[in-house]
PAZAPA-4460 file (N, C-alpha, C; in steps of 0.05 Angstrom, whole numbers, plus 32768, in hexadecimal, padded with zeros to 4 digits):
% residues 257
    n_x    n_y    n_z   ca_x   ca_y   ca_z    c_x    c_y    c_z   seq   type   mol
   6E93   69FE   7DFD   6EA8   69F5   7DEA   6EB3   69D9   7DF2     1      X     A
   6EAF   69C9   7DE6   6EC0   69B8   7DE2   6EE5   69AD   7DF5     2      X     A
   6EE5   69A4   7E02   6F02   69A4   7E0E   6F0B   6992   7DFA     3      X     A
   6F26   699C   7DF1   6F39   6992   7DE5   6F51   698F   7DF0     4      X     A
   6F65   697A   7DEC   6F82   6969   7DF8   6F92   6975   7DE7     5      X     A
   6FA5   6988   7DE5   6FB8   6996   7DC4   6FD4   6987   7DD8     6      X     A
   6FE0   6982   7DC5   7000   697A   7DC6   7015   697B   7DB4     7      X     A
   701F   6992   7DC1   7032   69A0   7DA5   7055   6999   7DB2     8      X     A
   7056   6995   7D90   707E   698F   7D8B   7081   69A6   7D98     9      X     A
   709D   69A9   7D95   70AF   69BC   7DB3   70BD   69CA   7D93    10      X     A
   70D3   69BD   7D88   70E2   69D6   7D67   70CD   69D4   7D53    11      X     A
   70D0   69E4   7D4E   70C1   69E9   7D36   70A8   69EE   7D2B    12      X     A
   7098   69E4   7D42   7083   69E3   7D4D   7071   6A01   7D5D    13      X     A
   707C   69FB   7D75   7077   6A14   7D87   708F   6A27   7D87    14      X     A
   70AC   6A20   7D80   70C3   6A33   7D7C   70C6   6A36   7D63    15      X     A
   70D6   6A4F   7D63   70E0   6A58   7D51   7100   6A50   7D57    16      X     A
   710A   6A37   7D40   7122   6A2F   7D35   7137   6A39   7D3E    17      X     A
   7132   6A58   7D2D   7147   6A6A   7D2F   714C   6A7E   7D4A    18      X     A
   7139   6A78   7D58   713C   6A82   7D70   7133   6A70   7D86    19      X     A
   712E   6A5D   7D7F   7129   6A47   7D9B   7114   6A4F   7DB3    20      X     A
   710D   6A67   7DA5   70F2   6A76   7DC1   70CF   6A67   7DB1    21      X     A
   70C5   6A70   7DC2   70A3   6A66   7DB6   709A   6A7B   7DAC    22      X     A
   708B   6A7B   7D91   707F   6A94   7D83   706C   6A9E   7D92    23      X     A
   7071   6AB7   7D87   705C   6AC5   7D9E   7044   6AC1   7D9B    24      X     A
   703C   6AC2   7D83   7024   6AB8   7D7A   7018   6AA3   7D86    25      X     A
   702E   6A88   7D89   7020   6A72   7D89   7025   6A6B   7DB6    26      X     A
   7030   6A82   7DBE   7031   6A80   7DDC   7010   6A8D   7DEB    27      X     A
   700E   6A9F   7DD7   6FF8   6AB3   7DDA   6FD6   6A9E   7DD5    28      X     A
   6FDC   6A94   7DC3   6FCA   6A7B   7DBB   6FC6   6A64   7DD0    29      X     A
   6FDE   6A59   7DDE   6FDC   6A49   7DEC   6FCD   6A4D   7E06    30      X     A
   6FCF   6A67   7E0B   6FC8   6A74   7E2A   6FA0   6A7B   7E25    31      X     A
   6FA4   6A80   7E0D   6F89   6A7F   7E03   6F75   6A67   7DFE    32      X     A
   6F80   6A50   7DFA   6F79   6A3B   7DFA   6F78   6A36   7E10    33      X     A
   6F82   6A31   7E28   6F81   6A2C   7E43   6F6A   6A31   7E52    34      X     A
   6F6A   6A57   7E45   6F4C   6A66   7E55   6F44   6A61   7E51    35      X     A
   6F3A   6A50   7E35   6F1F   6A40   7E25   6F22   6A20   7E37    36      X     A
   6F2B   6A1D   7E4A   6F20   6A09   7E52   6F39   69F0   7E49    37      X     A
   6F43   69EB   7E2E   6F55   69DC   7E34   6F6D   69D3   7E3A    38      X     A
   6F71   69BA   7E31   6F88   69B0   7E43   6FA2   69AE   7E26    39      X     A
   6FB9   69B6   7E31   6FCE   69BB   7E21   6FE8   69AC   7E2B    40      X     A
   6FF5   699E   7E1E   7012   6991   7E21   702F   698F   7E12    41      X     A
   7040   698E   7E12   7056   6982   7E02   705B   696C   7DFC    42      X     A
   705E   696F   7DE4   7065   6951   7DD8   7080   694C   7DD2    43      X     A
   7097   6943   7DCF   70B3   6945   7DCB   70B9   6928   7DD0    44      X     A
   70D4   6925   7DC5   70E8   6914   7DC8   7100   6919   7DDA    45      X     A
   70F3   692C   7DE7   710C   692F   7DFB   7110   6924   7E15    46      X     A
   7128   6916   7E1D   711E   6909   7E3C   7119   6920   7E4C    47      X     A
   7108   6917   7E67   7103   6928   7E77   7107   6940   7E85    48      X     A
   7129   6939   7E89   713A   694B   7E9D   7139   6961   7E88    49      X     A
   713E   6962   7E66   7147   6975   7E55   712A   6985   7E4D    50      X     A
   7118   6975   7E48   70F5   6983   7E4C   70F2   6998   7E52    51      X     A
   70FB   6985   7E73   70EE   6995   7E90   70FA   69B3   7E8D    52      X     A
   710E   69BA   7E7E   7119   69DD   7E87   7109   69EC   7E6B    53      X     A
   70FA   69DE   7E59   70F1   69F1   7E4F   70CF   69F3   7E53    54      X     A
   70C2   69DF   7E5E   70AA   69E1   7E68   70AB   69ED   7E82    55      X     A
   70BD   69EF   7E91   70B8   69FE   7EAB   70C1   6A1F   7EA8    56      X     A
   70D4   6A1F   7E89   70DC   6A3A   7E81   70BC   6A47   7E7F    57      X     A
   70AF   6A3E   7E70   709A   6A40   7E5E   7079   6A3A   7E6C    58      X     A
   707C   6A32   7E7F   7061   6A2E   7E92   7052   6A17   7E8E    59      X     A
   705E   69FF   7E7A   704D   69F2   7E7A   704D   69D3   7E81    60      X     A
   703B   69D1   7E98   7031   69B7   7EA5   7034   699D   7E9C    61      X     A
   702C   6998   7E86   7020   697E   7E82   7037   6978   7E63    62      X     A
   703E   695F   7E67   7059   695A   7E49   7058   6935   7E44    63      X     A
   7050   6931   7E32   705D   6918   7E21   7079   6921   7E1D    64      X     A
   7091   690D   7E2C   70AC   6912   7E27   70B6   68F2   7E22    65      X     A
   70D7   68FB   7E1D   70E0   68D6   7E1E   70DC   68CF   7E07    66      X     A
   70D3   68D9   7DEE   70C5   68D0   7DD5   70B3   68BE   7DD8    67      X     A
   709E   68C7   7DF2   7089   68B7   7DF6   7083   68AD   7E0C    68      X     A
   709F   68A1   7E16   709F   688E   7E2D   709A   689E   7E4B    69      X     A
   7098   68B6   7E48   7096   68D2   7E60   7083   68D8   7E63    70      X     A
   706D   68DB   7E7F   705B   68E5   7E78   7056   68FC   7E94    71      X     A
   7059   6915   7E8E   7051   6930   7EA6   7039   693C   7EAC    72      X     A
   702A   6936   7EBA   7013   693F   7EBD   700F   6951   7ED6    73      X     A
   700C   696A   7ED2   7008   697D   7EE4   701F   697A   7EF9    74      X     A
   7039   6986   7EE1   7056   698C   7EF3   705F   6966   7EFD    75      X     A
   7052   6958   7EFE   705B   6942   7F0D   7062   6928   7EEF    76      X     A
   707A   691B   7EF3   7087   6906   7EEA   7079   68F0   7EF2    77      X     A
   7061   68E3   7EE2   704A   68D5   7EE9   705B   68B4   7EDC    78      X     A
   7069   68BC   7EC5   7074   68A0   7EBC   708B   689E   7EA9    79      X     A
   709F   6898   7EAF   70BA   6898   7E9E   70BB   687A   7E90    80      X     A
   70B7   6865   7E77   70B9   6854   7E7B   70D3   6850   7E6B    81      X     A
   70E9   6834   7E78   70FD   6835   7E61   7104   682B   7E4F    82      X     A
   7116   6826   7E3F   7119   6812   7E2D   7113   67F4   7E2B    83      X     A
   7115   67E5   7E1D   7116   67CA   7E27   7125   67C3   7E23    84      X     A
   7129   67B7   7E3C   714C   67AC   7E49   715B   679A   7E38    85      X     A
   7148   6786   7E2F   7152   6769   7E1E   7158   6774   7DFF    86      X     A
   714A   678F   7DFC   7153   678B   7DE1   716E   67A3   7DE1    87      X     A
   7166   67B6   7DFC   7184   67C2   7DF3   719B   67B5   7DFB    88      X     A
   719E   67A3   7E08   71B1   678C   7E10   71B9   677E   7DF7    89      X     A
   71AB   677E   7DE6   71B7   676D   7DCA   71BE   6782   7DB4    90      X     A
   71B6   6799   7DB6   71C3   67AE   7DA6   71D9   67B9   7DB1    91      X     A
   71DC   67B5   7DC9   71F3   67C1   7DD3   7210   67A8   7DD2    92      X     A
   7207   6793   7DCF   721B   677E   7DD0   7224   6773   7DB2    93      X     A
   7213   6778   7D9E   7217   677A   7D82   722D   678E   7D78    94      X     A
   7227   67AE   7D87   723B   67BB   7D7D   7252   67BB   7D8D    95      X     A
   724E   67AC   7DA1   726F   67A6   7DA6   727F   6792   7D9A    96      X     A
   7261   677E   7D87   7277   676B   7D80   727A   677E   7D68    97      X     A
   726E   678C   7D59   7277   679D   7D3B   7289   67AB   7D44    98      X     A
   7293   67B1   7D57   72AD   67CB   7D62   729E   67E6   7D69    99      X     A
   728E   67ED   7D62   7281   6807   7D72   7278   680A   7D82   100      X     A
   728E   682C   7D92   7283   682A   7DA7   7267   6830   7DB9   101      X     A
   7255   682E   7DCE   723E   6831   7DD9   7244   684F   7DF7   102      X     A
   7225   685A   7DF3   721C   6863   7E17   7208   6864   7E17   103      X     A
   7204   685C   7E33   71E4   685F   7E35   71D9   6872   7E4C   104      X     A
   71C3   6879   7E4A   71C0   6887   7E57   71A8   6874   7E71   105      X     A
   71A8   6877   7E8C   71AA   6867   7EA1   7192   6879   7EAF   106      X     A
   7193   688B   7EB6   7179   6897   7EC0   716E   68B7   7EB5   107      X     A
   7164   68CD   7EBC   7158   68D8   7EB6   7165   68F2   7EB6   108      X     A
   7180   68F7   7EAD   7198   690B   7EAF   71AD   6906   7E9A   109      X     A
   71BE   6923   7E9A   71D1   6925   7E7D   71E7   690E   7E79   110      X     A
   71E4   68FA   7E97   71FA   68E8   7E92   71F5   68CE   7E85   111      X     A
   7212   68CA   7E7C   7212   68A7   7E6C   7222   689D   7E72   112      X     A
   721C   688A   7E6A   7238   6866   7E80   723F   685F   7E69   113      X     A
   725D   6850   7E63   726A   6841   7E59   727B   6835   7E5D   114      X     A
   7282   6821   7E5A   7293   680C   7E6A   72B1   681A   7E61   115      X     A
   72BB   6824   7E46   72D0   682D   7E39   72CB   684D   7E29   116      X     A
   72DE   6851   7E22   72DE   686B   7E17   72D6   686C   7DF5   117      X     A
   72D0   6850   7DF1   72D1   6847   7DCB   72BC   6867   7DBC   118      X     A
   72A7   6862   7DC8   7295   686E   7DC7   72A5   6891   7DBC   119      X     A
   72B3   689E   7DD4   72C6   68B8   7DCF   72D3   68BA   7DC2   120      X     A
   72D9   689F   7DBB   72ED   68A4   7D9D   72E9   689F   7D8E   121      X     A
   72D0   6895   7D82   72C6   688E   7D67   72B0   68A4   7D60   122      X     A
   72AA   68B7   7D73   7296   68CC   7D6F   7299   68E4   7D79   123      X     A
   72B3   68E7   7D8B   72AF   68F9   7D9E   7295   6908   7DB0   124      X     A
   729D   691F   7DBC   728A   6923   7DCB   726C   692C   7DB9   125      X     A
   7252   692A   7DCC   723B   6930   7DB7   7234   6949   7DBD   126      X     A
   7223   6951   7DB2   7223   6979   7DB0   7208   697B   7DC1   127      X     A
   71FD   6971   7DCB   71F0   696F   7DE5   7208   696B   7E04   128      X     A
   71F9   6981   7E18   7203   6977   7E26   720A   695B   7E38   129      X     A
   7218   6953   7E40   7221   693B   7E43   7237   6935   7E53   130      X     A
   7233   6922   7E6F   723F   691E   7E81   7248   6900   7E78   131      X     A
   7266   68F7   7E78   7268   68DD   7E65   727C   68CC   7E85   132      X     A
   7271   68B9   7E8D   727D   68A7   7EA2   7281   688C   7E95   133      X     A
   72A0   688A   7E9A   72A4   6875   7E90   72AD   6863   7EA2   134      X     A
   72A5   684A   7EAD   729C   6835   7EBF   72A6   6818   7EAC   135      X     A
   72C2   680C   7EB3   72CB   67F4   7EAA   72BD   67DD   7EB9   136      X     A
   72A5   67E0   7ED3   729E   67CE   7EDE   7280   67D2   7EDC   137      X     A
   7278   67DB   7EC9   7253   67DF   7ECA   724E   67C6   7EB6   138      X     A
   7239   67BD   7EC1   722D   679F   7EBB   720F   67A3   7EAA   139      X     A
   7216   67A6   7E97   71F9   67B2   7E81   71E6   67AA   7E90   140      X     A
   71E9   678E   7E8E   71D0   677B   7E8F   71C2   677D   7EAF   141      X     A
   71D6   6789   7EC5   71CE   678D   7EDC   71BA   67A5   7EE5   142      X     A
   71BA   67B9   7ECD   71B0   67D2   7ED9   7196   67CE   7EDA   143      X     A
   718D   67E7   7EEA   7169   67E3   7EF2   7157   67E7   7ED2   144      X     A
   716D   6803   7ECA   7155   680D   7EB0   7172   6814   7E98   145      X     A
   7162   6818   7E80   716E   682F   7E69   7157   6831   7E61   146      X     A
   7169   6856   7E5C   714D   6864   7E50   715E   686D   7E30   147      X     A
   717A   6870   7E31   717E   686A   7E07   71A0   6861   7E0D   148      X     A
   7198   685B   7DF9   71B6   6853   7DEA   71C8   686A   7DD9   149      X     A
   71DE   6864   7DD1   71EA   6877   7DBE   7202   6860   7DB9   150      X     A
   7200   6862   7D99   7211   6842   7D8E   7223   685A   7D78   151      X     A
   723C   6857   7D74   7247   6863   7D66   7251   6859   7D47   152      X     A
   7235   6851   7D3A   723D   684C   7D24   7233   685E   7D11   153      X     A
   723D   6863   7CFB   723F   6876   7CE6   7223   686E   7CD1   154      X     A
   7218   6880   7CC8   7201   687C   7CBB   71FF   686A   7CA0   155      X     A
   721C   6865   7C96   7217   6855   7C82   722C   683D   7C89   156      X     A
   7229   6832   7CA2   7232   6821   7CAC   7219   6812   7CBC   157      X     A
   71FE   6820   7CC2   71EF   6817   7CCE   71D7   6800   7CD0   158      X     A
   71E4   67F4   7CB4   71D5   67DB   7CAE   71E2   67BE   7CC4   159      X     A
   71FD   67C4   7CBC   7203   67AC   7CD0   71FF   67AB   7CE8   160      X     A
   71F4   67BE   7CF9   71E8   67C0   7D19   71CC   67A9   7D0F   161      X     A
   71C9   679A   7D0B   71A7   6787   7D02   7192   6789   7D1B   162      X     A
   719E   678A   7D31   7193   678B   7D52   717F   67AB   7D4D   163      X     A
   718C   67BA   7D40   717C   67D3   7D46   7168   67D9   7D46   164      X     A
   714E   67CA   7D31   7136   67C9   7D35   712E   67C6   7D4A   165      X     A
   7139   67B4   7D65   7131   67AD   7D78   711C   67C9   7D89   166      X     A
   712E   67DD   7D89   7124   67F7   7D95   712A   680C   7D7F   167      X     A
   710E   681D   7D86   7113   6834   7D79   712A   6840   7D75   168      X     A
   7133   684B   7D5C   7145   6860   7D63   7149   687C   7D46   169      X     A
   715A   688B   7D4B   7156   68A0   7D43   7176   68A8   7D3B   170      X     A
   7179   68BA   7D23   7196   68C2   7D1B   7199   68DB   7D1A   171      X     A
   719D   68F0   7D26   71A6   6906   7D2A   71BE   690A   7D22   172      X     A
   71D5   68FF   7D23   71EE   6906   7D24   71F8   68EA   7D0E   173      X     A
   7208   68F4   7CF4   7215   68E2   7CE7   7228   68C8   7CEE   174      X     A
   722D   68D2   7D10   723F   68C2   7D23   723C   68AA   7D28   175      X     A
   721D   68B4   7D34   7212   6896   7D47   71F8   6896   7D47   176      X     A
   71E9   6882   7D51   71D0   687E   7D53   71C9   6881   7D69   177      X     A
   71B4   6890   7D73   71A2   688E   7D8C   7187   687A   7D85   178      X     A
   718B   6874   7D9C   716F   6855   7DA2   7166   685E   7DBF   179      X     A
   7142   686D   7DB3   7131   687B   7DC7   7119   6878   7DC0   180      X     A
   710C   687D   7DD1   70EE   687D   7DCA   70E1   6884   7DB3   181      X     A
   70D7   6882   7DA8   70C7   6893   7D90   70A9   6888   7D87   182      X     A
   709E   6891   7DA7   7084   688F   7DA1   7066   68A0   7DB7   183      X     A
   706C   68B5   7DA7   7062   68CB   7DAF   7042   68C4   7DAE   184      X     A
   703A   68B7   7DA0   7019   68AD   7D9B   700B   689D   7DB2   185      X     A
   7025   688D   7DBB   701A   687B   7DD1   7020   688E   7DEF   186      X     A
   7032   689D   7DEA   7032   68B1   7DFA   7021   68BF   7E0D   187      X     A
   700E   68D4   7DEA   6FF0   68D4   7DF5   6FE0   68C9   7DF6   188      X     A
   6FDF   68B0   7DEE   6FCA   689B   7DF4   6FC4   6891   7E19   189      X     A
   6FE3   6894   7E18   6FEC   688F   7E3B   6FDE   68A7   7E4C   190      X     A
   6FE2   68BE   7E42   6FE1   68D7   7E54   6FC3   68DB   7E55   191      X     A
   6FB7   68D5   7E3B   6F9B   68D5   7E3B   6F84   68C9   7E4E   192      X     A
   6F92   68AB   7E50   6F84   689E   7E6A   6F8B   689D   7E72   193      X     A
   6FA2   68AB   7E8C   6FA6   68B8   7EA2   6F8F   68CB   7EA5   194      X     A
   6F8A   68D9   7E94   6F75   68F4   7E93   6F5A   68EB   7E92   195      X     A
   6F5C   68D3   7E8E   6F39   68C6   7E8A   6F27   68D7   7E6D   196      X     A
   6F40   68E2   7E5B   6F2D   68EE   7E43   6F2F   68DC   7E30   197      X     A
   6F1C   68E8   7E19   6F20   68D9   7E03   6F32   68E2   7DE5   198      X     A
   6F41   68CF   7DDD   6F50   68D5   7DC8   6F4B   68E0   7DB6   199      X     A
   6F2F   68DD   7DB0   6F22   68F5   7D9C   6F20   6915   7D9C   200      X     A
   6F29   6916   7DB4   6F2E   6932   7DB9   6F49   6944   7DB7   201      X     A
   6F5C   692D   7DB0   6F77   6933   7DAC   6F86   6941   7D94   202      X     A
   6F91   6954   7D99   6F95   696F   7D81   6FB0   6968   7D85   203      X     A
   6FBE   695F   7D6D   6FDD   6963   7D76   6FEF   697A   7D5D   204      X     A
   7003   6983   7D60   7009   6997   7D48   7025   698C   7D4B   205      X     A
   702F   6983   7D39   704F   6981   7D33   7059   6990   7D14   206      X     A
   7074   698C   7D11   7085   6993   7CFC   7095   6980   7CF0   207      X     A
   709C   696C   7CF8   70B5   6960   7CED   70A9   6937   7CED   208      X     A
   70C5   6933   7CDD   70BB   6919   7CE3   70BF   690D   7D08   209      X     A
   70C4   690E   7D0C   70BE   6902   7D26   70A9   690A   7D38   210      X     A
   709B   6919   7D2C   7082   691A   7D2C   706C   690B   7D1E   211      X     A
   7074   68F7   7D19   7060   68E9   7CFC   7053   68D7   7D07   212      X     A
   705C   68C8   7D22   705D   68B7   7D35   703C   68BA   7D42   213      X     A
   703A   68DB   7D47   7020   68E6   7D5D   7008   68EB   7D46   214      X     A
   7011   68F1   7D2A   6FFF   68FC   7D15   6FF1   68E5   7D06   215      X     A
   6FD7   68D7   7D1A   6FCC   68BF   7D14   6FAE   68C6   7D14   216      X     A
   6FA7   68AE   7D0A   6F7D   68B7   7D05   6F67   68B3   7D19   217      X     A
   6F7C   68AF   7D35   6F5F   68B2   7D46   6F60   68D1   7D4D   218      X     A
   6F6F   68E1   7D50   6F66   6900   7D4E   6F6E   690C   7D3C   219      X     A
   6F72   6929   7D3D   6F77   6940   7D33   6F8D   6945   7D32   220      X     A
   6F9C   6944   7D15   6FB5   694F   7D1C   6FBC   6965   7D02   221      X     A
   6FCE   6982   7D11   6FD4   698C   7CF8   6FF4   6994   7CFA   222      X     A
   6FF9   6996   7CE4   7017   699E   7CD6   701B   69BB   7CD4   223      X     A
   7030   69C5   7CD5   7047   69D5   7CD2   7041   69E5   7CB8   224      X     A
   7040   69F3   7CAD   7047   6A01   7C98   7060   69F5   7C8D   225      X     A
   7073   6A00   7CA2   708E   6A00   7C99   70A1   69DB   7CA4   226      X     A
   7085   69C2   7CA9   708B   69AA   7CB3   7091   699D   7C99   227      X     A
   709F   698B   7C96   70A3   6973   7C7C   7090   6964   7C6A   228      X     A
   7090   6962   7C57   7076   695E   7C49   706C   6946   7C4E   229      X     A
   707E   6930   7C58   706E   6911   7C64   7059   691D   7C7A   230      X     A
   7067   692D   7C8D   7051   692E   7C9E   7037   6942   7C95   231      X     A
   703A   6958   7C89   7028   6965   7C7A   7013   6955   7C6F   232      X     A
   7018   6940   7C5B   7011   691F   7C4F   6FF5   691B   7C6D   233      X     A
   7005   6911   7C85   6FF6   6908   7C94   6FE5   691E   7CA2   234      X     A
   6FE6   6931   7CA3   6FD4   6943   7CB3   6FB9   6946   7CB1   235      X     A
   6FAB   694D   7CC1   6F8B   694D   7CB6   6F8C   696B   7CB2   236      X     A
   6F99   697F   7CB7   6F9C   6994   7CB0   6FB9   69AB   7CB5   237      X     A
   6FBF   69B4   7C98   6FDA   69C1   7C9D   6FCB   69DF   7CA2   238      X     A
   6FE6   69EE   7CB0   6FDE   6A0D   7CB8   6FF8   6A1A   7CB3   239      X     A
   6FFC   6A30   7CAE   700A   6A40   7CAD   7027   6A36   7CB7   240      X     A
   703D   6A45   7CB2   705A   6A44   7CC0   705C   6A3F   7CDE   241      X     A
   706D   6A3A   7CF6   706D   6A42   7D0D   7069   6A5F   7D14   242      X     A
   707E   6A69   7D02   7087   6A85   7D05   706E   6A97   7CF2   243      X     A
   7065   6A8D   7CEC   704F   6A9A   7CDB   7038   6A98   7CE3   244      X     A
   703E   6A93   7CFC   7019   6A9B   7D13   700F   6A81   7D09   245      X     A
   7013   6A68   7D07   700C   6A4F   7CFA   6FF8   6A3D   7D0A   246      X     A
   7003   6A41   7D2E   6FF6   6A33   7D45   6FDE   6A41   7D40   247      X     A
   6FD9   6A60   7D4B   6FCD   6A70   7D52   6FB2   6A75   7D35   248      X     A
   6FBF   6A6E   7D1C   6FB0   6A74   7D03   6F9B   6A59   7D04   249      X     A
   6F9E   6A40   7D0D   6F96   6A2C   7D0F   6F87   6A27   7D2D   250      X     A
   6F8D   6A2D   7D39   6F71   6A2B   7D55   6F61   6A45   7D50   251      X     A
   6F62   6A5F   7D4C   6F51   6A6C   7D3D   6F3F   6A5E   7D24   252      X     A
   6F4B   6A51   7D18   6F3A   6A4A   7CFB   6F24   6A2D   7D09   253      X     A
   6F29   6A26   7D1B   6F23   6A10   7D25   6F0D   6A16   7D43   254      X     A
   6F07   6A30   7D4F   6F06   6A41   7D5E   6F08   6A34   7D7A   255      X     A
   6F24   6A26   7D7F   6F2E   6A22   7D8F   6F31   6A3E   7DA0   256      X     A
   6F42   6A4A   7D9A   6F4C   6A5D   7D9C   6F4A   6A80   7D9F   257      X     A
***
């Protein structure tokens, strides 16, 4: 058989939503794929430190994290890369001249730096855990790395930030903007030649849009049942629900599995 590279989203994907566990179906599948010889990973947008407790919950080795910029290969933190400095330096100095406040996040843990508290009061606290240090003497421009930002401007205020193209970013919360990685494709492109394989062998399965990023035409990618119809659009093949044996109905049909 054939070795195949699979890299599956973390919600929606391999969990179930409403219960935040991995279907059984599609845990039972994975362990089965393994015995068959291949190689299996996570793909996510999550930084490392937050990953790491559900792949080590869950047994598994090898993770595209960071929305890309992360790469784990057999338990080991092979490459964290961070933002770029020059451009979050100009996004971050824009919204201080617009009045909103900033944190960033500095290394590879729940904490963030801010020179003031603007930030806590224009958004309060965020519903992720979150350690918030606030430092009147931290020198942006001095630090070694950033790995995101968090700018507290409101979603239909977010035209006048113009700097924001500079870096990726992402809106979760009506509050503020996060500026992070979002590029899970180059990810595995990265992790791949570390591995010395080829991209043609690469199976990735997501749900959502931020998955749209990994769902490209040099491999295989399939969709969610229950994923968004842009990415459905891009899939080379949709399968079933998560929760509806979706993973497991699709490496069977494929006889991955």
């Amino acid at each position: 058989m054939e070795k195949k590279y699979f890299f599956f989203d973390i919600d929606g994907t391999l969990t179930d939503r409403a219960t935040g566990e991995i279907v059984p179906s599609a845990g039972e599948t994975l362990k089965r794929l393994e015995e068959n010889g291949h190689f299996i990973a996570i793909a996510t947008g999550r930084a490392h430190y937050k990953a790491r407790k559900f792949t080590d919950a869950n047994g598994f080795k090898n993770m595209v994290c960071c929305g890309g910029n992360g790469i784990v290969i057999d338990g080991k933190l092979v490459e964290n890369i961070p933002l770029d400095k020059e451009g979050c330096i100009k996004i971050i100095r824009q919204a201080e001249e617009l009045g909103y406040g900033w944190c960033v996040a500095l290394d590879d843990s729940k904490d963030v730096y801010m020179t003031d508290d603007k930030f806590l009061r224009q958004v309060g606290k965020r519903k992720e855990p979150t350690r918030y240090i606030i430092d009147d003497s931290l020198d942006i421009e001095a630090v070694d790395a950033i790995y995101k930002i968090y700018v507290a401007i409101p979603g239909d205020e977010e035209e006048k930030l113009t700097t924001k193209e500079l870096i990726g970013h992402l809106r979760f919360e009506p509050e503020y903007l996060m500026f992070q990685p979002d590029n899970k494709r180059g990810g595995i492109i990265n992790m791949m030649e570390h591995l010395g394989a080829d991209i043609q062998d690469v199976v990735v399965f997501g749900d959502d849009y931020n998955d749209m990023d990994m769902f490209c035409p040099e491999w295989f990618s399939i969709a969610m049942g229950n994923g968004c119809q842009d990415l459905k659009d891009m899939a080379s093949y949709v399968t079933a629900a998560n929760v509806d044996d979706g993973i497991q109905k699709a490496c069977e049909h494929f006889g991955w599995a």
